[in-house]
N, C-alpha and C positions, 0 to 999 in steps of 0.2 A: 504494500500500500504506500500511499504517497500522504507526507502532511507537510503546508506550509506554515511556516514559522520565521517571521520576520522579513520577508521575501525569500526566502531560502525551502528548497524541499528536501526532507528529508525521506528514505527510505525508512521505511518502516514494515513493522512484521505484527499482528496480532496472536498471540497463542491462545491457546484456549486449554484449561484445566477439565474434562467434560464430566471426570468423580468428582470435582471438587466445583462446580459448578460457577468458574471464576476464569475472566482472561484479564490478559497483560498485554500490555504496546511495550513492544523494545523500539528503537528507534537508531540509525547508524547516521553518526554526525561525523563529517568527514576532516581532515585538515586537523593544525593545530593553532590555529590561531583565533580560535571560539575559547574565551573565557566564562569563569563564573554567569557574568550578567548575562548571556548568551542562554545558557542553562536554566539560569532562573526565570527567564522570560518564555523558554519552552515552556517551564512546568505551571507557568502562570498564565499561558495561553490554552494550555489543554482545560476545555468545560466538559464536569462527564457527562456524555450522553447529548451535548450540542456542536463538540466538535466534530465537523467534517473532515470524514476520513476517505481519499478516493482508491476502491479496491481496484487488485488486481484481476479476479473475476476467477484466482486459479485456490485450490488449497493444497498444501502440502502435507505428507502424511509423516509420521515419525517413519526413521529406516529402521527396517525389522531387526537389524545388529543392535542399535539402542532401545528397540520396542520388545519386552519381553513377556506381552500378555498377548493375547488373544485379539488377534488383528483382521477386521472380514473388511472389505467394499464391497457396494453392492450400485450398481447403477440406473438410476432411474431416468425413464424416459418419460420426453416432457411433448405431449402434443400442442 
């Protein structure tokens, strides 16, 4: 996913916990030359549940070397 923050976009990733019924934004800020105020202004820009987040339309599955439960897809089809 994509989020803008200050004119800047950053890449971003949402996970999702689906036992624990909670997700998280990681977000990859590039470069070194973003300080503190930088950071603080991301975290002060995110509203929950009003920021606009634009997806990528794909999900990613954990890799079955790190996934060690019981793992099915199933694909549905959309008329």
């Amino acid at each position: 996913m994509k989020l803008s923050v200050e004119g800047s976009e950053l890449d971003g990733i949402v996970l999702y916990d689906f036992s624990g019924y909670s997700a998280f934004l990681t977000c990859y800020v590039p470069g070194k030359e973003n300080n503190l105020t930088f950071f603080l202004s991301l975290l002060n820009n995110l509203k929950y549940g009003n920021t606009p987040l634009q997806f990528a339309g794909g999900v990613t599955l954990s890799s079955t070397k790190e996934f060690f439960g019981e793992l099915r897809t199933k694909k549905i089809l959309r008329s």
